[in-house]
C-alpha positions as MATLAB code, in Angstrom:
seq = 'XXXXXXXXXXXXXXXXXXXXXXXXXXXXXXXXXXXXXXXXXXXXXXXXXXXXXXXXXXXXXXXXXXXXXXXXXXXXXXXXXXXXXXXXXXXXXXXXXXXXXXXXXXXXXXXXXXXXXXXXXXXXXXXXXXXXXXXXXXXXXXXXXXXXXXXXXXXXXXXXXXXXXXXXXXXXXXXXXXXXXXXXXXXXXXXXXXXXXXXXXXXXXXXXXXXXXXXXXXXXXXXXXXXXXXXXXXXXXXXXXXXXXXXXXXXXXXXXXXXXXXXXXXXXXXXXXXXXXXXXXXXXXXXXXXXXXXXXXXXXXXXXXXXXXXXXXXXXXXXXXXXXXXXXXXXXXXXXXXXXXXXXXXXXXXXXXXXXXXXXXXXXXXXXXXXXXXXXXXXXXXXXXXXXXXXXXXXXXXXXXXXXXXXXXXXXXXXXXXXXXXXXXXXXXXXXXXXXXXXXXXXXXXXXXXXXXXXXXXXXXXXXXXXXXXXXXXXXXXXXXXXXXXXXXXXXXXXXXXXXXXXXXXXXXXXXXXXXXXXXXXXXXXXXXXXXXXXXXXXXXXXXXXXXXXXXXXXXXXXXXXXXXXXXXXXXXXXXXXXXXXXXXXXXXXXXXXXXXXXXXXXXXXXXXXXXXXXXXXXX';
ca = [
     -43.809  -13.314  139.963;
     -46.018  -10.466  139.345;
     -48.987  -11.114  137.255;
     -49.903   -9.454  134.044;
     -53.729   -9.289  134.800;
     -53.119   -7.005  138.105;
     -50.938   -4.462  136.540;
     -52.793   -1.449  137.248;
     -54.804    0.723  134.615;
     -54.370    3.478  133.479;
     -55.785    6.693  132.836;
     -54.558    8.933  129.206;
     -55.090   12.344  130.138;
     -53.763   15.429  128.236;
     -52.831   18.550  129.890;
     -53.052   18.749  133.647;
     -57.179   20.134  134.594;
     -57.414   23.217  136.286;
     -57.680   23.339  139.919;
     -60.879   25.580  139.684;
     -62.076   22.228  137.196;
     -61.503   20.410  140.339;
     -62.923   22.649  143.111;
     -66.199   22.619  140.961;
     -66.731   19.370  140.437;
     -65.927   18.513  144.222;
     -68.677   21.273  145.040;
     -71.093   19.588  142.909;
     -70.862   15.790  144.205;
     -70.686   17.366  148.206;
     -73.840   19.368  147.085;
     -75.535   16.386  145.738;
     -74.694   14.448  148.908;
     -76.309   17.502  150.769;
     -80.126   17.471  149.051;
     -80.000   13.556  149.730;
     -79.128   13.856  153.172;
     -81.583   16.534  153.476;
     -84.281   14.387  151.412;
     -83.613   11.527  153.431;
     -83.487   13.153  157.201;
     -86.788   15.467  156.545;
     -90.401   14.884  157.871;
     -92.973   12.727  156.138;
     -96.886   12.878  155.929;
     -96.508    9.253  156.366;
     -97.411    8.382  152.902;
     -93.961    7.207  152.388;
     -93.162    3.503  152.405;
     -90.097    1.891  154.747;
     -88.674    0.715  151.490;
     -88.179    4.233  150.090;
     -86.739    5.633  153.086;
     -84.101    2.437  152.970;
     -83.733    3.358  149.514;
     -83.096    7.153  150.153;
     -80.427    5.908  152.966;
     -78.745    3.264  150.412;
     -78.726    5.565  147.324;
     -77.135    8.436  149.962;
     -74.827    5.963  151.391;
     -73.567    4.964  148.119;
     -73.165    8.460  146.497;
     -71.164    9.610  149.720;
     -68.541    6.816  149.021;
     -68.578    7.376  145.678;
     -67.845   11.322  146.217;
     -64.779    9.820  148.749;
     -63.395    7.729  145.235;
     -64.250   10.436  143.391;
     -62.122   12.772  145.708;
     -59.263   10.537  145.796;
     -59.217    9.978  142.073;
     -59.178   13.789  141.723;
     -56.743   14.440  144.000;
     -54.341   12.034  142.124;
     -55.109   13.230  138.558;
     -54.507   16.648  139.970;
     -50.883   15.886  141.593;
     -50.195   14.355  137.535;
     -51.468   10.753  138.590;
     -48.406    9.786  140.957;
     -48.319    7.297  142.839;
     -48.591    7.724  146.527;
     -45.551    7.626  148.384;
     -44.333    3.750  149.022;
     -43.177    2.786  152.713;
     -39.354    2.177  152.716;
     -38.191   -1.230  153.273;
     -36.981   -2.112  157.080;
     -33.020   -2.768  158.073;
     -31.880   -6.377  158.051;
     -32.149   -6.646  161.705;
     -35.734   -7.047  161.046;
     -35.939   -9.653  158.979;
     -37.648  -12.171  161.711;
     -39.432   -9.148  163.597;
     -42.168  -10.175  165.564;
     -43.830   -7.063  167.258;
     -44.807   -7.706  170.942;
     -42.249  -10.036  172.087;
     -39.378   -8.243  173.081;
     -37.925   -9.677  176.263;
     -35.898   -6.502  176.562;
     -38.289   -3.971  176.994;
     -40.693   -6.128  179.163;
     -38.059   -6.754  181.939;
     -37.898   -2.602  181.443;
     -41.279   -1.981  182.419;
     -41.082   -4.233  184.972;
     -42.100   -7.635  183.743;
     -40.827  -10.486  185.694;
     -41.387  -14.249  186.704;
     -42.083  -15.171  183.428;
     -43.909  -12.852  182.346;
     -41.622  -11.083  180.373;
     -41.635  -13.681  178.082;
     -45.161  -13.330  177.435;
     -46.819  -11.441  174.960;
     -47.122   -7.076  175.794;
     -48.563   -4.926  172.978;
     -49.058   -2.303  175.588;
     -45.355   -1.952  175.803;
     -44.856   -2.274  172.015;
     -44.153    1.068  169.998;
     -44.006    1.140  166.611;
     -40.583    3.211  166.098;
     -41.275    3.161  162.579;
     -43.317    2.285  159.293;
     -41.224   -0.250  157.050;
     -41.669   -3.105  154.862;
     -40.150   -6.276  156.623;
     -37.507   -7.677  154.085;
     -37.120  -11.577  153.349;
     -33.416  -12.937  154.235;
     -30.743  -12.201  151.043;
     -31.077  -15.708  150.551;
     -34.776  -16.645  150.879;
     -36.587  -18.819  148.055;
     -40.618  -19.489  147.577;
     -41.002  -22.541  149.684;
     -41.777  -25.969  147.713;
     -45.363  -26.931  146.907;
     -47.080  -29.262  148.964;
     -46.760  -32.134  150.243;
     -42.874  -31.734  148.824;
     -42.367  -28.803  151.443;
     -44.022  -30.256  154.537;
     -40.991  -32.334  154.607;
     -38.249  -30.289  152.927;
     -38.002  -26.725  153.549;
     -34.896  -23.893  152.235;
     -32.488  -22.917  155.748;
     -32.643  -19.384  154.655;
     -36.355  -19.311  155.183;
     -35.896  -19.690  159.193;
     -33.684  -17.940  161.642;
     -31.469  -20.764  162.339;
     -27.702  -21.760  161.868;
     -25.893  -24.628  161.156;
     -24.287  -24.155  164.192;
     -27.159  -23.817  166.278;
     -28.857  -26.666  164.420;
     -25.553  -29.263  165.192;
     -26.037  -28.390  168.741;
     -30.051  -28.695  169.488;
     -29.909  -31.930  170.803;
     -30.038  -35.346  169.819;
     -33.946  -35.786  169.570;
     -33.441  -32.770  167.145;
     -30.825  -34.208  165.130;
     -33.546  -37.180  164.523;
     -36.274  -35.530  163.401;
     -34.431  -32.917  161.292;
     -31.409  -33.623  158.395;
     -29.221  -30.671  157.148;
     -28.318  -30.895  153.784;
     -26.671  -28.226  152.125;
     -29.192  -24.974  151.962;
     -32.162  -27.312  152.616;
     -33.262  -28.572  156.327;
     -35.087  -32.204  156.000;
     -37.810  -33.538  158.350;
     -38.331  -37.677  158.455;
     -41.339  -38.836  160.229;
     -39.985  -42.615  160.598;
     -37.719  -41.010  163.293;
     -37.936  -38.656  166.478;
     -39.483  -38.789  169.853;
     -38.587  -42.013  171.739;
     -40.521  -44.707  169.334;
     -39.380  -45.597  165.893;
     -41.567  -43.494  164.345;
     -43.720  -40.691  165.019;
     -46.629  -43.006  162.923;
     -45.679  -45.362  165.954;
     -46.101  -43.043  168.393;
     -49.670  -41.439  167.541;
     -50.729  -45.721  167.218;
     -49.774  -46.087  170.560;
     -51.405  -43.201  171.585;
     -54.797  -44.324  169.951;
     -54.511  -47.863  171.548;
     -53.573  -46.355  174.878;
     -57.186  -44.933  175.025;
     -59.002  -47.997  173.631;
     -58.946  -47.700  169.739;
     -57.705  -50.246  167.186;
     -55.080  -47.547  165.662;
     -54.750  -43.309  164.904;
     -57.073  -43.863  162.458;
     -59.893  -44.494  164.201;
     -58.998  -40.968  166.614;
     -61.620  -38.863  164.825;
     -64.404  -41.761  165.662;
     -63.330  -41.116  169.140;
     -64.316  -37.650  169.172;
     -60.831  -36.296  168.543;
     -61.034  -33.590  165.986;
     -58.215  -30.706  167.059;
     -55.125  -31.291  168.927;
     -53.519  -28.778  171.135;
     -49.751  -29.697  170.708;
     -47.717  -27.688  173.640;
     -44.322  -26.881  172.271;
     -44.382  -28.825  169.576;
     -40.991  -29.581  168.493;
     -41.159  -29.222  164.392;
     -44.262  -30.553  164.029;
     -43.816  -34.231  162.956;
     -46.503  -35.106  165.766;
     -49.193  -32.713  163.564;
     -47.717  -33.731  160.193;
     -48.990  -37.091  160.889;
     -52.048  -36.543  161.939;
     -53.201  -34.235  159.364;
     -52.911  -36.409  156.853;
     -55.576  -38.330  158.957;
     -57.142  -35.143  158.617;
     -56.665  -34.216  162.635;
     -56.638  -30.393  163.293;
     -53.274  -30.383  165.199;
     -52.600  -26.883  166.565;
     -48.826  -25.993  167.727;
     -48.374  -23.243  169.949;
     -44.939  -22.468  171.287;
     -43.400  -19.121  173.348;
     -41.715  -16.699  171.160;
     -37.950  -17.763  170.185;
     -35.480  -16.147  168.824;
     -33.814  -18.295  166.454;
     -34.377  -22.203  165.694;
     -38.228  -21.657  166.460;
     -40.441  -24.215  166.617;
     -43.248  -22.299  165.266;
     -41.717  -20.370  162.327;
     -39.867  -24.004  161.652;
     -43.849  -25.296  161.611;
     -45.198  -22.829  160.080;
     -42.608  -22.874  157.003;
     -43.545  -26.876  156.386;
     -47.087  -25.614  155.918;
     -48.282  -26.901  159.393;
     -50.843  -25.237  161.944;
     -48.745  -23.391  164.400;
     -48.898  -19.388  166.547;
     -46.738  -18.102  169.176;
     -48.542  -18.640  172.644;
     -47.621  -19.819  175.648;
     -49.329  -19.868  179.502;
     -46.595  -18.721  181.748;
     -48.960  -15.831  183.745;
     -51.804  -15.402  180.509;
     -54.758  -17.326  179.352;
     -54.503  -18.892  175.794;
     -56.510  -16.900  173.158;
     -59.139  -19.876  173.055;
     -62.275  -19.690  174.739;
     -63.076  -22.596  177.253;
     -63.879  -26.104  176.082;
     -61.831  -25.348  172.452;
     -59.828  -29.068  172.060;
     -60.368  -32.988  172.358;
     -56.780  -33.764  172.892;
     -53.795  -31.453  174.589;
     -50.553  -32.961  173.832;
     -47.261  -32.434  175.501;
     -44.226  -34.202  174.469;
     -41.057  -33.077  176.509;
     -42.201  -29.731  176.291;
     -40.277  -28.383  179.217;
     -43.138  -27.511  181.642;
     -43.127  -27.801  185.079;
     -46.652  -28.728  185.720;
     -46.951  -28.570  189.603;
     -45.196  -25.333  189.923;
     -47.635  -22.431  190.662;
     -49.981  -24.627  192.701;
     -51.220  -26.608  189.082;
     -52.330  -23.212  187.370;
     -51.040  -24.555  184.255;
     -53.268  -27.847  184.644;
     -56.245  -25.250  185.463;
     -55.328  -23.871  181.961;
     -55.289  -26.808  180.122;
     -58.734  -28.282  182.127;
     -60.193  -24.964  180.495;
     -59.886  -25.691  177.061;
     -59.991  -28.982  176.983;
     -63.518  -30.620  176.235;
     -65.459  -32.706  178.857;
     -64.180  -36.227  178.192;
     -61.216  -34.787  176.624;
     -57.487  -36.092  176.931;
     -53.871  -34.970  178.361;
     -51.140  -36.677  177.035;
     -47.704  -35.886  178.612;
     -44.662  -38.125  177.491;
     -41.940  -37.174  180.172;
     -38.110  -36.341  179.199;
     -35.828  -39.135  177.930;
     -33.397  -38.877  180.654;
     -34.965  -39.879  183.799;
     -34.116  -41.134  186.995;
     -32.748  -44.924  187.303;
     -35.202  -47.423  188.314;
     -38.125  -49.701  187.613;
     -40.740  -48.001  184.853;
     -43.137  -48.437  188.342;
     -40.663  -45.952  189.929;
     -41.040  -43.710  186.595;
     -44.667  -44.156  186.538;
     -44.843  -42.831  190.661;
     -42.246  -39.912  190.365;
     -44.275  -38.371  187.383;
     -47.552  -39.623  188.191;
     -47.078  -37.836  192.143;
     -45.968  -34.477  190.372;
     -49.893  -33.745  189.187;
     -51.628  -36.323  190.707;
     -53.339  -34.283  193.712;
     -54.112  -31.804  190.660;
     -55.498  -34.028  188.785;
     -57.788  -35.853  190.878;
     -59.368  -32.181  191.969;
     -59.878  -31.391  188.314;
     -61.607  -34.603  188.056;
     -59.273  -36.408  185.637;
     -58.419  -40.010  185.330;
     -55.364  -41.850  185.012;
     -56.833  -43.816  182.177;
     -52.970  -45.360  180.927;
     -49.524  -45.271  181.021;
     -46.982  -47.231  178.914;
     -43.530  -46.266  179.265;
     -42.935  -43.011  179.648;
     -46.566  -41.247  178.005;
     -49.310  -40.667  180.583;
     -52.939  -40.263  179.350;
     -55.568  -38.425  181.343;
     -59.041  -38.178  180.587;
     -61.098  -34.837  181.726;
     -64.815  -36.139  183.623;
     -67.363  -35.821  181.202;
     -69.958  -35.541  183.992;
     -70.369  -32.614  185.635;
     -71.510  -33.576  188.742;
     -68.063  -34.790  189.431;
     -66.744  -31.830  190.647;
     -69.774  -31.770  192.966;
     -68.623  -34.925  194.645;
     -65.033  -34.092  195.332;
     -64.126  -34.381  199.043;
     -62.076  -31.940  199.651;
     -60.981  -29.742  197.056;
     -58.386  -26.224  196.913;
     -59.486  -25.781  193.529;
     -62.882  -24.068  193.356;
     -65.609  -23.605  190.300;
     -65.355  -20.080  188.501;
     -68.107  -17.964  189.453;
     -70.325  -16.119  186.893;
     -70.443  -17.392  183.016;
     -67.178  -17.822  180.837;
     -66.224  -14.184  179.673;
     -63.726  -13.724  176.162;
     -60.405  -15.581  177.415;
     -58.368  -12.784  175.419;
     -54.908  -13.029  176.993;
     -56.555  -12.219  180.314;
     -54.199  -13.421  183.285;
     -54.714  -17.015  184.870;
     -57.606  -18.294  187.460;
     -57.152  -20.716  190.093;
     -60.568  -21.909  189.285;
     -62.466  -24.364  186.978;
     -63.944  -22.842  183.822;
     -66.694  -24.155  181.739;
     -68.650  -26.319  183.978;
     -71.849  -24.337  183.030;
     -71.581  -23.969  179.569;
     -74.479  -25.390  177.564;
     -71.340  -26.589  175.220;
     -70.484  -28.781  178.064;
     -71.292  -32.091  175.835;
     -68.820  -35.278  175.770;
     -66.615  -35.186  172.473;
     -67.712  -39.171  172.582;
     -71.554  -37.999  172.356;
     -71.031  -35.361  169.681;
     -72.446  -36.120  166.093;
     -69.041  -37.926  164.139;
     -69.498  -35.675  161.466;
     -67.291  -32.655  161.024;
     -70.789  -30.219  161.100;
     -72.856  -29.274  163.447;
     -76.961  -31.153  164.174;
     -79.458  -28.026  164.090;
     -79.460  -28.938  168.099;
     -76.011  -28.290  167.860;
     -76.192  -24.634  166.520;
     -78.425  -23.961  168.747;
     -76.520  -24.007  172.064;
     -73.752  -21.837  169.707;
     -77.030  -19.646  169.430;
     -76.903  -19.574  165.802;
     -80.379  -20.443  164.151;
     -79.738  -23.327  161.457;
     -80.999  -21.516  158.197;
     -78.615  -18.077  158.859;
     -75.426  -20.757  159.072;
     -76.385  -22.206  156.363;
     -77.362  -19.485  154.586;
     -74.000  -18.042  155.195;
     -72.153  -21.523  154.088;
     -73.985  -21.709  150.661;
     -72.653  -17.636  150.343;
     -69.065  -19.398  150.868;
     -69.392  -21.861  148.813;
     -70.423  -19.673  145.806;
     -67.469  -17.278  146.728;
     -65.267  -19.942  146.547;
     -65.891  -21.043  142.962;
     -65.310  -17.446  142.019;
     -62.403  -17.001  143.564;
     -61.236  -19.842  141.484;
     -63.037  -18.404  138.432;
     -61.010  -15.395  138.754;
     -57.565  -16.462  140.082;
     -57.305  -19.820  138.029;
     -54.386  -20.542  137.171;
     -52.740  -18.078  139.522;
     -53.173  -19.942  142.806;
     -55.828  -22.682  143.762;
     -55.014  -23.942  140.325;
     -55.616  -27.203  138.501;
     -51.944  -26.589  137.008;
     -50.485  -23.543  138.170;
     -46.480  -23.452  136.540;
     -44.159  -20.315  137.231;
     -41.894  -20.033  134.046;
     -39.344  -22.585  133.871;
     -41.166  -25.159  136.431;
     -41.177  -28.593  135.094;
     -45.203  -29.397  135.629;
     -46.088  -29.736  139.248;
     -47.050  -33.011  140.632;
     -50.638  -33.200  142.398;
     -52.256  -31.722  144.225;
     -50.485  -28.815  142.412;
     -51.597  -26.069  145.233;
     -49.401  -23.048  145.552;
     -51.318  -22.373  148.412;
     -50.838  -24.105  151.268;
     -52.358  -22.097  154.380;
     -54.942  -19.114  154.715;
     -55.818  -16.744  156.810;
     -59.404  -15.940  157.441;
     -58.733  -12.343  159.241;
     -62.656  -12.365  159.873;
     -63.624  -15.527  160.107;
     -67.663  -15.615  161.395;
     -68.951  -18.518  161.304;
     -65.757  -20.454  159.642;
     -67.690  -20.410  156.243;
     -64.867  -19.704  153.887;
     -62.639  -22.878  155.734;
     -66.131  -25.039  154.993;
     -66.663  -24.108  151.499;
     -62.848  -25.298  150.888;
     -63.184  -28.771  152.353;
     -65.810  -29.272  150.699;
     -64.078  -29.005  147.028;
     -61.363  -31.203  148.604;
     -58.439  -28.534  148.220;
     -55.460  -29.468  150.348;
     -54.741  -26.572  152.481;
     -55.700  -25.780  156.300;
     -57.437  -22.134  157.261;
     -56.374  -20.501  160.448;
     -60.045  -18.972  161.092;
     -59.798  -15.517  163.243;
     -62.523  -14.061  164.956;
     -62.444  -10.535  166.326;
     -61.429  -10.365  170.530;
     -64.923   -8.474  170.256;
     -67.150  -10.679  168.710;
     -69.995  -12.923  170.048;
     -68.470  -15.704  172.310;
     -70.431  -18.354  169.927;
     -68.661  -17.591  167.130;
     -64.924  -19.039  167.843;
     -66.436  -22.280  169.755;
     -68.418  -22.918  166.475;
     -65.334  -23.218  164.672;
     -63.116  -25.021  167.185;
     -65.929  -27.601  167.729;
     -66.012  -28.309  163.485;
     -62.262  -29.476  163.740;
     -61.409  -26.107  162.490;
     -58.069  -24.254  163.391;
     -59.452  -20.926  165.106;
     -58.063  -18.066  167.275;
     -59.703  -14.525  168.913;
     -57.677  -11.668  167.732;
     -57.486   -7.714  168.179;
     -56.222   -6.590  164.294;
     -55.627   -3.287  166.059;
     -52.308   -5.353  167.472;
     -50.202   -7.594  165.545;
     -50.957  -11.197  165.167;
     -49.025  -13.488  167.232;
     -46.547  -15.415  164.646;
     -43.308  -14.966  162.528;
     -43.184  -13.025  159.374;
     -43.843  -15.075  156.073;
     -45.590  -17.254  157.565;
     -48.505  -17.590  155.390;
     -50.117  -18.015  151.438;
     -52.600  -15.809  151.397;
     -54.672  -13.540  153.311;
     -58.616  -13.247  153.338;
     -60.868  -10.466  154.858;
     -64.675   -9.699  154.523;
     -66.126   -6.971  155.630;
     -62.965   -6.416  157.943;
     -61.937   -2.801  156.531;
     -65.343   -1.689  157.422;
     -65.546   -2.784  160.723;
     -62.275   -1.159  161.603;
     -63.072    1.814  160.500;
     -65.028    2.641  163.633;
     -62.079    1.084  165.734;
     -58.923    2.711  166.683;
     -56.832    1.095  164.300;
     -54.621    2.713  161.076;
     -55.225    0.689  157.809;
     -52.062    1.702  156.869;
     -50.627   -0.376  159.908;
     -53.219   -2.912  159.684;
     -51.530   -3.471  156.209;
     -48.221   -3.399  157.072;
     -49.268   -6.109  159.267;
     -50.493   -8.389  156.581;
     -47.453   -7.643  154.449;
     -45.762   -8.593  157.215;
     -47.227  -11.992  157.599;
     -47.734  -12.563  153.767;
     -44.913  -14.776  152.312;
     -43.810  -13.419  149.201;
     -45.846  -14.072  146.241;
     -48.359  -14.469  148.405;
     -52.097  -12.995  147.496;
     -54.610  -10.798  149.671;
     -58.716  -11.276  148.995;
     -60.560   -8.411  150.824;
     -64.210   -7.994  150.637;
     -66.154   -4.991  151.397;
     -68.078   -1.936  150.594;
     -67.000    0.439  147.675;
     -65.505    2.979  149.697;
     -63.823    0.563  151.754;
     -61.965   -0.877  148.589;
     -60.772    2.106  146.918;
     -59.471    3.263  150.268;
     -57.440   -0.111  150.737;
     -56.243    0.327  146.880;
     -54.652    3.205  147.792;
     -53.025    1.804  150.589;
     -51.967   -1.316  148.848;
     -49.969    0.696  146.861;
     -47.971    2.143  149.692;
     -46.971   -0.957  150.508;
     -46.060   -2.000  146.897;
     -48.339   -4.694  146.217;
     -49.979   -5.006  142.850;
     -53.690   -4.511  143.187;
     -57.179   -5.225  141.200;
     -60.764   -4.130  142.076;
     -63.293   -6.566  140.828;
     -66.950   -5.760  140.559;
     -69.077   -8.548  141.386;
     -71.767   -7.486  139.182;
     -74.346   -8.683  141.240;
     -75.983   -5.111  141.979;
     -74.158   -4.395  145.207;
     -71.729   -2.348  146.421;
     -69.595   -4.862  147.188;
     -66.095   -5.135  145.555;
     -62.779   -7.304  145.251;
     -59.677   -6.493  146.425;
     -57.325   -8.837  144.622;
     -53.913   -8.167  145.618;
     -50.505   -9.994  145.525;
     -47.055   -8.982  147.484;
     -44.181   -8.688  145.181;
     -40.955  -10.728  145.945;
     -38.575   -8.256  146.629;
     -35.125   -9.434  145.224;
     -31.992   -7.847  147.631;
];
């Protein structure tokens, strides 16, 4: 569906202007620009206020992005207003491309022991510039809740065949029907339900039932390998940030299977790299027959979880379904001896086992470590640097963090106390400064894209009416997050859809901990790489002030946004925010990459602008 409103203006002009027309006018704006810079660099008698000089510098600034417009809209008038030349759509054999995963060419440059199945940009080379393609069969997923539960087979790289042959546990939790794959919550894991499951859970760590989890201190989940999500289904509608993060897969992957029911989910996994989460990130870790070996490489994968998990945090492993014969006090001692010498160095306790789940707790004293006997596992040196994919330490991380607060003494709200900011080293009134900026953004986003997307009742033609909550958007993508305003400012007017909240690999270290520690799904990120998931994985995209910071880095906005269109679903809308220049630039490139694009001007007396853009759905 392409929208009427965003079709593109256009300009009546008679006969084609001279180039000399051109060549003069160009002169005159670059000669402008040159008696401002000149006004604004000279020598003053002092008499001259700080204000004017600002004003001098604004007024220049402004003019000089204007003249780059100005250019651009010349040069297209004088090539008889074409349009610039659209990237060519990729072969079918990259229909489910994900850029950085190749197995191939990591074993090639000498990748091994795992780590070829990790994530290697360095290796990645971008052969060419193409539109990914949806499948000849794809369809707009179903509106939520409808398509957290039901999704279209064509959407996801997986066959019937493959699907018949996953496994019973599989066959439980999913249903084939036809061209549609079904997920049921009342079955899958080894309890009747997964609703079951998460109650045992919550009375395995003293709590009446999952709903009281978020009393507890539990506010984000960490689920390792995470099946097809049922576990995070659940619990969102408890409103429980449950994260999935699974290694790259071919076909039948759990996180493009997550992703298209609307659920949290990235490609990630810990074989020889750190997690993209700075340390102390989640209340809970969850592993449910996830396949890992946890004493193998003398417990560095327990190191890895101890570092983002949260002092008084929680590890909950349910072992495989097929175990050894025996008493369940032989099954407790054969997994319980696997990571118990681990775990009593990283200071955890045993706090419960029933059946076949085990459920540590992380010390939320740090003085613990202090008292250990005898320990192989040493404290990190030095303060916590940016965890961004660096490779793993044999040490303990976090244990002098001024975050390093119990989740059970944290404030049961979802925001932060003033005290709280403070050890993020963000001063209250600038955070909420910036949240009252998000919340006003917010309302006119819906001003302006009502009934297109966060609607009240938004109907494609044909569509019997929707039923509530009626959103056609189910996840977004904060591309530069801050301080998570954006994801704030849309609980607050109660719409149903989850942000994934990135902040730049670069960035303060405050900044991604002040999300995590909200509840908030966050991850650091380097937009001069690709992000870490499958394409189509998400409703729309949001950026502010993004294109400008780039534009220092290394990066190419033209593969920056074939990038987004990459992860866009089709249909799906871009927001970008930025300066003047910025926005005419991206127009330009939006173009190339055939999506139908708007600049708003906010009228406020900046020169800030809109970028309202949606991908088309390409039909085969």
């Amino acid at each position: 569906m392409r929208s009427s409103w965003l079709k593109k203006q256009s300009f009546i002009i008679g006969h084609k202007p001279p180039l000399s027309w051109l060549i003069l006018c160009l002169i005159s704006i670059l000669a402008l620009i040159a008696v401002l810079s000149s006004s604004s660099s000279s020598n003053t008698d002092g008499s001259a206020s700080r204000t004017a000089e600002s004003l001098i510098y604004t007024n220049y600034r402004r003019i000089k992005e204007q003249a780059a417009v100005d250019y651009l809209e010349l040069r297209s008038v004088s090539s008889g207003g074409a349009r610039q030349k659209e990237v060519v759509l990729c072969g079918k054999e990259r229909e489910n491309f994900v850029p950085c995963h190749n197995v191939s060419a990591n074993l090639i440059s000498g990748f091994k022991d795992g780590e070829e199945f990790d994530r290697h940009c360095e290796v990645y080379k971008v052969s060419e510039r193409c539109l990914v393609r949806p499948p000849k069969e794809y369809k707009t997923p179903l509106r939520w809740p409808s398509g957290r539960d039901v999704i279209w087979s064509a959407n996801v790289k997986i066959t019937k065949d493959q699907f018949l042959s996953s496994g019973s546990m599989t066959k439980r939790l999913m249903l084939l029907e036809e061209n549609q794959i079904a997920f049921h919550s009342q079955d899958g894991f080894i309890f009747n339900s997964v609703k079951d499951y998460a109650r045992q859970l919550a009375e395995m760590i003293g709590l009446g039932s999952d709903i009281e989890l978020p009393q507890a201190g539990i506010r984000n989940i960490l689920d390792i390998n995470c099946g097809f999500g049922s576990f995070g289904a659940h619990l969102l509608s408890l409103k429980i940030m449950v994260v999935c993060i699974a290694a790259y897969e071919a076909t039948g992957s759990q996180v493009q299977l997550s992703l298209e029911r609307g659920l949290p989910a990235m490609i990630g996994n810990f074989i020889s790299r750190q997690l993209p989460y700075p340390s102390l990130s989640y209340d809970m870790v969850h592993c449910a027959q996830c396949g890992i070996m946890w004493d193998e490489k003398d417990g560095l994968f327990l190191i890895e979880v101890d570092r983002v998990l949260k002092p008084g945090g929680y590890f909950v492993l349910t072992s495989p379904t097929r175990r050894p014969q025996g008493s369940s006090k032989e099954k407790k001692r054969i997994m319980s001896n696997a990571v118990e010498g681990f775990t009593q160095q990283l200071c955890w306790t045993l706090v419960a086992q029933q059946d076949e789940t085990f459920v540590w707790q992380k010390t939320p004293d740090v003085e613990c470590y202090a008292s250990r006997k005898q320990s192989t596992i040493q404290l990190c040196e030095g303060e916590d640097t940016q965890s961004y994919y660096r490779h793993l330490v044999p040490c303990i991380s976090g244990t002098s963090s001024k975050r390093w607060i119990a989740i059970q003494n944290r404030s049961s709200e979802s925001g932060l106390s003033s005290a709280e900011l403070k050890i993020h080293g963000v001063q209250p009134e600038e955070f909420y400064e910036d949240l009252q900026h998000w919340r006003t953004a917010v309302n006119n986003y819906w001003s302006l894209l009502t009934p297109l997307i966060f609607s009240d009742h938004p109907k494609r033609l044909g569509d019997e009416d929707p039923f509530p909550p009626y959103n056609m958007v189910r996840n977004v993508m904060d591309m530069s997050a801050n301080f998570g305003g954006l994801n704030a400012a849309l609980l607050e007017e109660k719409k149903s859809v989850w942000v994934m909240n990135v902040v730049s690999s670069t960035a303060s270290n405050a900044l991604l901990p002040l999300i995590l520690d909200r509840g908030f799904a966050g991850v650091m990120h380097d937009w001069c790489e690709p992000f870490p998931t499958y394409p189509r994985t998400y409703d729309l995209l949001h950026a502010d002030g993004l294109l400008s910071h780039l534009s220092s880095e290394r990066c190419s906005t033209i593969d920056l946004f074939l990038e987004m269109d990459r992860i866009l679903r089709p249909e799906g809308w871009v927001i970008l925010s930025d300066t003047m220049g910025a926005i005419e630039m991206a127009r330009m490139v939006a173009t190339q990459v055939r999506w139908e694009a708007r600049v708003i001007d906010l009228q406020n007396g900046s020169d800030q602008r809109l970028l309202i853009c949606q991908k088309p759905f390409v039909k085969k």
